[in-house]
VOTOR-458417 format. One record per residue (C-alpha): z, y, x; residue number from 1. Coordinates in steps of 0.05 Angstrom, whole numbers, plus 5000, padded with zeros to 4 digits. Each point is the difference from the previous one (the first is absolute). Layout:
BEGIN
<dogu w="Z" v="Y" u="X" pos="NUM"/>
...
***
This chain:
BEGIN
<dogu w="5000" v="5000" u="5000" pos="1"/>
<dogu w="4984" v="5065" u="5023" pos="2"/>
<dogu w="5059" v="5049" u="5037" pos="3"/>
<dogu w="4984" v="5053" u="4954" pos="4"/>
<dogu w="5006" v="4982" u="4922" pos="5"/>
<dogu w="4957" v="5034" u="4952" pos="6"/>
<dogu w="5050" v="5034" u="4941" pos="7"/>
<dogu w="4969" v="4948" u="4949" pos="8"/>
<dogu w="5013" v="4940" u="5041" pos="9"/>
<dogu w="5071" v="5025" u="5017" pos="10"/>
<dogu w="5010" v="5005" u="4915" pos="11"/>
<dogu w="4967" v="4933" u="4988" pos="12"/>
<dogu w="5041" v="4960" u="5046" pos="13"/>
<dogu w="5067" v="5038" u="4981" pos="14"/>
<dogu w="4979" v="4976" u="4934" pos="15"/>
<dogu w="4997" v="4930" u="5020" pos="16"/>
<dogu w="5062" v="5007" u="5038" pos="17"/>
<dogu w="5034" v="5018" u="4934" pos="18"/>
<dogu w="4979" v="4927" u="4963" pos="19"/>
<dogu w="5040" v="4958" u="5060" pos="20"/>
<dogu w="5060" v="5032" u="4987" pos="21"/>
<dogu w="5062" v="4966" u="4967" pos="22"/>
<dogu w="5016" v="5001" u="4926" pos="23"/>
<dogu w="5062" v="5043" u="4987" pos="24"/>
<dogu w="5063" v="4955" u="4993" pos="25"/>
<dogu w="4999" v="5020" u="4931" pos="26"/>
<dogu w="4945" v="4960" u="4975" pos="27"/>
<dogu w="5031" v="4946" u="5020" pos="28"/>
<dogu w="5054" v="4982" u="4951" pos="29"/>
<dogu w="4953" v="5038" u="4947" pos="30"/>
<dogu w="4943" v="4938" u="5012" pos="31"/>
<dogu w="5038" v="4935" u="5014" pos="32"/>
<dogu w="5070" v="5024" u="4983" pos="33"/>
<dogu w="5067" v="5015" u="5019" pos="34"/>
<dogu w="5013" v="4932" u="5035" pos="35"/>
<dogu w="4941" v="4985" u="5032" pos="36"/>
<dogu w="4996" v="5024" u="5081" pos="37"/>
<dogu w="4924" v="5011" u="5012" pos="38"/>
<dogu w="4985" v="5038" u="5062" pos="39"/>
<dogu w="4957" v="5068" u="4977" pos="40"/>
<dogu w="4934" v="4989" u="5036" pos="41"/>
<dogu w="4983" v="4941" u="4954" pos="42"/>
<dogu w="4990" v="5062" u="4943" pos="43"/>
<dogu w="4953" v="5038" u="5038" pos="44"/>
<dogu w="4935" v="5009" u="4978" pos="45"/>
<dogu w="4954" v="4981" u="5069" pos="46"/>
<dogu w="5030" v="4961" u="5051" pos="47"/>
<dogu w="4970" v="5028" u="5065" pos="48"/>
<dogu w="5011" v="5006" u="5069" pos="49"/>
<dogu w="4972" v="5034" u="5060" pos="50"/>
<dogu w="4997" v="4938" u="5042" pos="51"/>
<dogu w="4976" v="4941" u="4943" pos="52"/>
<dogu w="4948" v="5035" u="4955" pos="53"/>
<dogu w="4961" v="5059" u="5019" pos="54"/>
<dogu w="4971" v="5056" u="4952" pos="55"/>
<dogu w="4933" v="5026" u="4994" pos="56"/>
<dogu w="5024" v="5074" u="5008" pos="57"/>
***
């Protein structure tokens, strides 16, 4: 990738940056309830990271 990112590029992979994030710990007793330990990333909508899959921005 090039030293010098365009603005749009910057935006598009902030954006993606934003989808690997974990849910908030709220959600979690919300979806499977108050009992249930479930660790937050399994809520998320893309799993993604830099090292396994790459993106086509």
């Amino acid at each position: 990738m090039a030293r010098y990112k365009h603005l749009s590029r910057k935006i598009r992979l902030a954006k993606l940056n934003k989808k690997t994030r974990w849910a908030p710990f709220w959600t979690i007793p919300k979806t499977f309830g108050k009992g249930r330990r479930v660790h937050p990333g399994r809520l998320t909508s893309t799993k993604r990271s830099w090292r396994r899959t790459k993106t086509k921005a």
